[in-house]
C-alpha positions in Angstrom: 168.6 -195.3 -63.9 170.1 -192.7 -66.5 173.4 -191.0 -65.7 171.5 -187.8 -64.8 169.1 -189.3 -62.3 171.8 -190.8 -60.6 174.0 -187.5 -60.9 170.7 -185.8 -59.6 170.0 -187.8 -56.3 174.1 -187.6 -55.5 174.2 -183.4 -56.3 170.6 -183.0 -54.1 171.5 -185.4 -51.9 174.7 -183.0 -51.0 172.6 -180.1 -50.9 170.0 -180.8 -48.9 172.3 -182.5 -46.3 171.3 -184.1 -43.2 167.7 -183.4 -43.8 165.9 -186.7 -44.4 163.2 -185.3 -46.5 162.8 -186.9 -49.7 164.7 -185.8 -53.1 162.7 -184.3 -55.6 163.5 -184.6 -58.8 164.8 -181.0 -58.4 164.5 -177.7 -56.9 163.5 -174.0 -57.3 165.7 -171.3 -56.3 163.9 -168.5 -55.0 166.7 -165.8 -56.0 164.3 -162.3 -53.9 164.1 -160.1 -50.8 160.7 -159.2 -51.0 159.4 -160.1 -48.3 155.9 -161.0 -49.9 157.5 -163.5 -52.2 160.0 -165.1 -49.4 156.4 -165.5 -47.9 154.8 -167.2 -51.0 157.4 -169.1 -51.2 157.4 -170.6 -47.6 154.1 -171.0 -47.6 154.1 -173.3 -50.9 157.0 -175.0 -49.2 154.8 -175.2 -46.1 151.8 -177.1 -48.1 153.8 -179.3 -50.2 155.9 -180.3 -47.3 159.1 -179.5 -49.0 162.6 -178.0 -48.3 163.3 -174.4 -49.8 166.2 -172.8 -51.5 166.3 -169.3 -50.7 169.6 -167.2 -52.5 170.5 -164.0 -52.4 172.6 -162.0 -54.8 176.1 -160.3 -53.9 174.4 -156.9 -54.9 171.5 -157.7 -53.3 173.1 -158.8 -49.7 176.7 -158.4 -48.8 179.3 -157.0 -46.1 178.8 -153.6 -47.0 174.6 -154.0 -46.9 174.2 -154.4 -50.5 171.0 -152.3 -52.1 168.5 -154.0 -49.2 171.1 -152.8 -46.5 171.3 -156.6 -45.3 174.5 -158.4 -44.4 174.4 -161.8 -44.6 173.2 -162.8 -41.1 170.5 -160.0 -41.4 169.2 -161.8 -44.2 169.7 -164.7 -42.5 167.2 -163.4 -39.7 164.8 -161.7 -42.1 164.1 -165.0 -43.9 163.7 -167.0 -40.4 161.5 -164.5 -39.1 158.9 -164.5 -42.4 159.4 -168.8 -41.5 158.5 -168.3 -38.0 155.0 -166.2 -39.1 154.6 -168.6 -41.3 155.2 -171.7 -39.5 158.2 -173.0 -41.5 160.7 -174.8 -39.6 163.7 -173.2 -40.1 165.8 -176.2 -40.4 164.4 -176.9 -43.6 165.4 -173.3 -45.3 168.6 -174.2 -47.6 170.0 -170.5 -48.2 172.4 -169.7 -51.0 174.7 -166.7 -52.1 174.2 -165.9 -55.5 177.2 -164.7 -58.1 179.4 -164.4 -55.1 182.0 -162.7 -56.9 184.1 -160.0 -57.1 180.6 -158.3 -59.5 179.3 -155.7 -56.7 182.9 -154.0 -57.2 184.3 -154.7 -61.0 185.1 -151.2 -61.4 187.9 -151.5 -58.9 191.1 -152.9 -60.1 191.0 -156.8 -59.2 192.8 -157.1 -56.7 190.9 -155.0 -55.1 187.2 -156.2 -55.7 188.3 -159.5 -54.9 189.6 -158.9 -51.8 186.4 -157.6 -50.4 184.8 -160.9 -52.7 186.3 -162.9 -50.0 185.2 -160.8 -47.3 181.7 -161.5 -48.7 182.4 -165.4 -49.1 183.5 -165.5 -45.8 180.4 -163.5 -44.0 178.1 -165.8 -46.5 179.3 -168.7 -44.6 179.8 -167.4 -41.4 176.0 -166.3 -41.6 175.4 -170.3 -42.3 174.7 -170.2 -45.9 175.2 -173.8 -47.5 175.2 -173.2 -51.0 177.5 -170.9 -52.9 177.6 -170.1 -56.7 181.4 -168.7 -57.2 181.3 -166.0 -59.8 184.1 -164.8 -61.0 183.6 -164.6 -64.9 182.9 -161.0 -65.5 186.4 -158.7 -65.8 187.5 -156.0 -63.4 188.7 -152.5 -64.0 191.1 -152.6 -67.0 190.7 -156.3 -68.1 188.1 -157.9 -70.4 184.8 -158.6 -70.1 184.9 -161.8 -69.8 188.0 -163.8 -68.9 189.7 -167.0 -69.9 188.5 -170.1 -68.3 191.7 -170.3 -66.1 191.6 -167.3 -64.6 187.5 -167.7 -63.6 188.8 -171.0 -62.1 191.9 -169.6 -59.8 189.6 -167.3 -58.4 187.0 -169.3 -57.9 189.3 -171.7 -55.5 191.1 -168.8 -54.1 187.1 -167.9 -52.7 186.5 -171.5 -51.9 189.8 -171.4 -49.8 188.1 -168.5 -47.9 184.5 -170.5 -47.3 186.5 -174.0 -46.2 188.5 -171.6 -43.7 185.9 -169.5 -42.6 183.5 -173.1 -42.3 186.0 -174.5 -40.1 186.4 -171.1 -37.9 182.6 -170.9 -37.7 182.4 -174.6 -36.7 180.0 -175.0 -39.7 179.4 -177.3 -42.3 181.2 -177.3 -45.3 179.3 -175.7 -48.0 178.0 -176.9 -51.7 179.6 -174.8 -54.3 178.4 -173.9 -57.7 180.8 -173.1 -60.6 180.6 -171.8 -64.2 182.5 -170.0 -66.7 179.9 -169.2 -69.2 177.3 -167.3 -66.3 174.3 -165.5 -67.8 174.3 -162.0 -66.2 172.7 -161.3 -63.2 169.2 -160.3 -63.7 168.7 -160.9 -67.7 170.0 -159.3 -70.5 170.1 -156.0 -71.6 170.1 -156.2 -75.0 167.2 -157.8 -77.6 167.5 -161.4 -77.9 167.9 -163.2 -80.9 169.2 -166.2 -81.1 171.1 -167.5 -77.6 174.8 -169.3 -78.1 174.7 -172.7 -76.4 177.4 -173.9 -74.1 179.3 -176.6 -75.8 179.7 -180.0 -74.1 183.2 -179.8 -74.3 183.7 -176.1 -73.1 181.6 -177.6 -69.7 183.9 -180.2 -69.6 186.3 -177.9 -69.7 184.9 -175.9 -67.1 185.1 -178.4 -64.6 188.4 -179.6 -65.2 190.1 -176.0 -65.2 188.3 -175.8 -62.0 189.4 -178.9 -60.5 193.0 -177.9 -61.6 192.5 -175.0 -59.4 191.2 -175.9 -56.1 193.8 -178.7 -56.0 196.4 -175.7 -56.5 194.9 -173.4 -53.5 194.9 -176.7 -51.5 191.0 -177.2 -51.5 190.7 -180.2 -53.1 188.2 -181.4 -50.9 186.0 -178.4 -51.8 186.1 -179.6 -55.3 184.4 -183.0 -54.6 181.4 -180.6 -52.6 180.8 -178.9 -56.4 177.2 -180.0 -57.0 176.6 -178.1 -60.6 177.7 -175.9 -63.2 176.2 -173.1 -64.8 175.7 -173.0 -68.3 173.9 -171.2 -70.6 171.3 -174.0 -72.2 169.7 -171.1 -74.9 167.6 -169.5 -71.8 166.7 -166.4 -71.1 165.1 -162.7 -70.9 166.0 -159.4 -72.0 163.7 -156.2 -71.4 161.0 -157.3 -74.1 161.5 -160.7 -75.0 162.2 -164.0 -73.3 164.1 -166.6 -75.4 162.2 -170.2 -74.5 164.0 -173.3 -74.1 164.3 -176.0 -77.0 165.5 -179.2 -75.7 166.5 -180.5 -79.4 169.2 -177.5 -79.4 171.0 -178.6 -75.7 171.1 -182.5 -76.2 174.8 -181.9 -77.0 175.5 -179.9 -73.7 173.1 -182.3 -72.1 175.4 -185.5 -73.6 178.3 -184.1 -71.1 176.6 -184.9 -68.2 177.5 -188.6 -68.7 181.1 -187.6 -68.4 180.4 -185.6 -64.7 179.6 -187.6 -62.5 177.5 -186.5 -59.5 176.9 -183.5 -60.8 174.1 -181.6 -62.1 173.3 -178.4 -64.3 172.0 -174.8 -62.6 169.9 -173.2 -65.0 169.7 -169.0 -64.6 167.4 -166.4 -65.9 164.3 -169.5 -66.7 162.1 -166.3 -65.3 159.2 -166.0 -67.8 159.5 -170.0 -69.2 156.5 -172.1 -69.7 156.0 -175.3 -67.6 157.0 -177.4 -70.3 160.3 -175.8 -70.6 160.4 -175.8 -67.0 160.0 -179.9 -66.9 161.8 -180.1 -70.0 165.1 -178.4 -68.7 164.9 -181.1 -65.5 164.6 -184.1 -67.4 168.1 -182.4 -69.1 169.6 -182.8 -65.7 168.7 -178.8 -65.0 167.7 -179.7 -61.5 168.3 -176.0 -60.0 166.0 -173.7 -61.3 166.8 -170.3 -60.4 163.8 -167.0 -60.4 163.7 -164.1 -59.3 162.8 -160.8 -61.6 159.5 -162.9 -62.4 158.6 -163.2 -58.9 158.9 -159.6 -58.4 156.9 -158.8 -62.0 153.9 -160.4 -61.0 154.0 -159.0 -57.3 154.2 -155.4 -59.4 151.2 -156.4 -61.7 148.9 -157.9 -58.4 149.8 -154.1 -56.5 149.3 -152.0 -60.2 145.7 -154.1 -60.5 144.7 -153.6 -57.0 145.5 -149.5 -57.5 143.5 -149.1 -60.1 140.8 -151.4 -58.4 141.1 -148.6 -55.7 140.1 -146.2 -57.6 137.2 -147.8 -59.6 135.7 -148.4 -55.9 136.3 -145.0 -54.7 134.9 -143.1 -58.2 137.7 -141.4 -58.9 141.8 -141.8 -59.3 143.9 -141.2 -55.8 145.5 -138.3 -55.3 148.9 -139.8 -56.4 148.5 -143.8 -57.7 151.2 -146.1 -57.0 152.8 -146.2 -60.6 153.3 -142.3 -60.0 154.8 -142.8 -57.1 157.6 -146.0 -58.1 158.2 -143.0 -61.6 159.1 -140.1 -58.9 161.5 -142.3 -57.2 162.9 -144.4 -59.9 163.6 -141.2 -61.3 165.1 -139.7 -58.4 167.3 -142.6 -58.1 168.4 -143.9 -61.7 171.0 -146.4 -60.6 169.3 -149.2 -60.6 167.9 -149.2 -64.3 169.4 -146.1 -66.0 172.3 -148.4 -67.3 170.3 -151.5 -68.6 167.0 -149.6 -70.4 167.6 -147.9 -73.6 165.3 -146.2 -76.5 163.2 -143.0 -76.4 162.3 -141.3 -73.1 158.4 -143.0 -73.6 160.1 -146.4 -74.0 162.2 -145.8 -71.1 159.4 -145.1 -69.0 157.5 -148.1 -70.4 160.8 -150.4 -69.2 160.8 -149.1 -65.5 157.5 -150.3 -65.7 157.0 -153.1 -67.2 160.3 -154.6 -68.2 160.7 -158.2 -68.0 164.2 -157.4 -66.3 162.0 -156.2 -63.7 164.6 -153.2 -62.1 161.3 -151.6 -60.6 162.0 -154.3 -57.6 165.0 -152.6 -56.5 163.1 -149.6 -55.5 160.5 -151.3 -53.2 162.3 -151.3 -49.8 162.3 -147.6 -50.7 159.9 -146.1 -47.3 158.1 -144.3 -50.4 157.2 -147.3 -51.9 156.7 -149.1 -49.0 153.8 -146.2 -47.9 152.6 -146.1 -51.4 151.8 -150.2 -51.0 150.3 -149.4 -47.4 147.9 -147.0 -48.8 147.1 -149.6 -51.2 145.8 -151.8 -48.7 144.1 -149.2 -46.7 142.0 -148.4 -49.7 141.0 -152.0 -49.9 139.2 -153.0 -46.9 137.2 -156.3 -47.0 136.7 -158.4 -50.2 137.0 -156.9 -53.8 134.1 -157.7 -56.2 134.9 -161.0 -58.9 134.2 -158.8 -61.9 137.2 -156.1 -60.8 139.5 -159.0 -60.2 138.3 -160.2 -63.7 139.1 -156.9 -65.3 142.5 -156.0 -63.7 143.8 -159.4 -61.8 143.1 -161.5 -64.9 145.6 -164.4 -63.7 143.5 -164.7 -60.6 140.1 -164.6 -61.5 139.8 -168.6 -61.6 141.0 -169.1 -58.9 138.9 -166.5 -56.7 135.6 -167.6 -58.3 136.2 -171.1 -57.5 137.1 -170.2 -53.7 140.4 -171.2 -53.6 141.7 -167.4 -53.2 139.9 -165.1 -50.7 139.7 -161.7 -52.4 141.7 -159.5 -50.1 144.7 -157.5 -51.2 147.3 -158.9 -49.4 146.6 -162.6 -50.1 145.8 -161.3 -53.7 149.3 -160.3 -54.0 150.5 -163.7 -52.2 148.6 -165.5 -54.9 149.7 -163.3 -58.2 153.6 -164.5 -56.8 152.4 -168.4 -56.0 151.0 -168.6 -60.4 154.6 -168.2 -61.0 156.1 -170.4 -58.3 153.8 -172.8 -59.2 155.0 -174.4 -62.8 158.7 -175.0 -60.7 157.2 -177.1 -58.7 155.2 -178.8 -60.9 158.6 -179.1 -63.0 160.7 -180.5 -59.9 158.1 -182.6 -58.2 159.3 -186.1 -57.8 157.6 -188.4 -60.1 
């Protein structure tokens, strides 16, 4: 058995706990808050008789309600209800807190943004989330933007001080941490991608020595041997237009430092948008968490854009206002979610809120406008839709609806456009 088998079974072994369910060779991280994907997902879960890893981000959920207006044990509840519809047990959902870090407030002074940081660490564990990725690369108000390896680490274990305290108040168990001083940013890039810097094997190493320093200085050097992975960047990811794919032959140096880490494995962010072979090809490199998100929500955005103008070929003319009308009134209404990350004309703005790979449209769809615009959707499409439409507008679909294994009904259409992308991961992760 290679070093990053072993370090696999050891890291997922951690994670998944007292669950006796067998390891696969890795997992998926459903990083969303729709609640059609948290759906798809349990429902593949449900048929492949697997565990789930369902994260949220710290803008996403957090003390203060984040942009879905959940705390962590409303999320908590909102994922175990879409379980119990489904049929899920419950005891099988492994929820994560995503870039739990002082990020949602990093235009305070530091001090500041992280002392609500460990208000959010501590209602993340309270709530009973197990797995924690502690973020603390990016710089607060007056300080770089990215900070020196030390730094990340101190306040890393001055969070993980929080979660062991707030564990043992809770009476819960101890959670599995994540760490990383070269983090992607949340949600891709926002720049055009060329050619993506590589972490270095030794800079890793570095990472989790620098880290180890740390908790044993904040007195939670227990916490350190409950670090399953690291993040590093292995040369993926996607940016408004482009996606940069993965190339084993350029990580085989950060992949050599796993031999020096033992038990540990590598979280891979942003693979949104890779092939299956670059999913696979990432696990064999001891990337056994494989986090997605934005490409979840992109494909739930093309299924409901498909079906709208499906709508309106059966009805013989266009609807009085069509869905993508109505996500461009509010996204324009409310620019804070994508006014900082698109760029370029006001035509190729308007193209990114649409069709971006970065996907910001997916903050705007717990919106009540959106959600009525989706409802009218699925009013106007009442029984099955013809093969030939889904042919012309749900291309990715179409073989699977004419061989039966889809029933062509809006809903489960949009079930199925989110399951092509989940799909590859677990084809990728699936022990062998």
């Amino acid at each position: 058995m290679t070093s990053i088998e072993e370090n696999r079974q050891i890291a997922l072994r951690k994670l998944f706990g007292a669950s006796n369910l067998p390891l696969p060779r890795g997992i998926t991280s459903v990083c969303s808050a729709h609640p059609l994907v948290i759906e798809a997902a349990l429902r593949r879960a449900t048929a492949e008789g697997r565990a789930v890893l369902i994260e949220a981000t710290c803008n996403q959920v957090n003390q203060e309600g984040g942009y879905t207006g959940m705390r962590p044990a409303d999320f908590r509840r909102f994922i175990e209800g879409i379980a119990a519809e489904v049929g899920y047990p419950a005891e099988r959902i492994i929820l994560g807190g995503d870039h739990l870090g002082p990020n949602p407030w990093r235009k305070l002074p530091a001090e500041e943004a992280m002392t609500r940081a460990e208000a959010m660490v501590a209602a993340y564990v309270e709530a009973g989330f197990e797995k924690l990725h502690l973020d603390t690369s990016m710089g607060c108000a007056g300080e770089p933007v990215a900070l020196a390896d030390e730094l990340t680490a101190a306040r890393a274990a001055r969070l993980a001080k929080v979660a062991e305290d707030a564990a043992k108040r809770s009476n819960r168990r101890p959670p599995v941490y994540i760490i990383g001083t070269e983090v992607p940013p949340p949600g891709g890039a926002t720049h055009a991608l060329e050619e993506i810097e590589i972490t270095r094997a030794d800079a890793a190493l570095k990472t989790l020595a620098v880290h180890r320093s740390s908790f044993a200085a904040a007195g939670v050097a227990a916490a350190m041997e409950r670090v399953i992975g690291i993040v590093v960047q292995p040369g993926v990811e996607f940016g408004n237009a482009n996606v940069a794919l993965y190339r084993p032959e350029r990580a085989g140096n950060l992949v050599s430092a796993l031999d020096d880490m033992p038990g540990l494995l590598f979280e891979a962010h942003s693979t949104d948008y890779q092939p299956t072979e670059a999913l696979s090809a990432l696990v064999d490199g001891g990337f056994a968490i494989l986090k997605v998100g934005p490409g979840l929500t992109f494909a739930l955005r093309e299924a409901l854009y498909g079906l709208d103008a499906i709508a309106d070929v059966l009805a013989g003319a266009a609807s009085h206002t069509g869905l993508a009308a109505t996500m461009e009134a509010i996204m324009l209404d409310q620019p804070t979610h994508w006014a900082g990350h698109y760029s370029g004309s006001p035509e190729e703005q308007r193209l990114q809120r649409h069709f971006s790979y970065s996907d910001r449209i997916r903050y705007y769809w717990p919106d009540a406008r959106a959600a009525a615009a989706v409802d009218a959707v699925f009013d106007r499409l009442q029984g099955d839709i013809p093969e030939t439409l889904i042919s012309q507008y749900l291309a990715r679909l179409y073989p699977d609806v004419v061989s039966k294994r889809i029933v062509p009904r809006a809903r489960g259409l949009c079930l199925a456009a989110i399951d092509t992308v989940l799909a590859p991961y677990s084809a990728a992760t699936a022990a062998r």
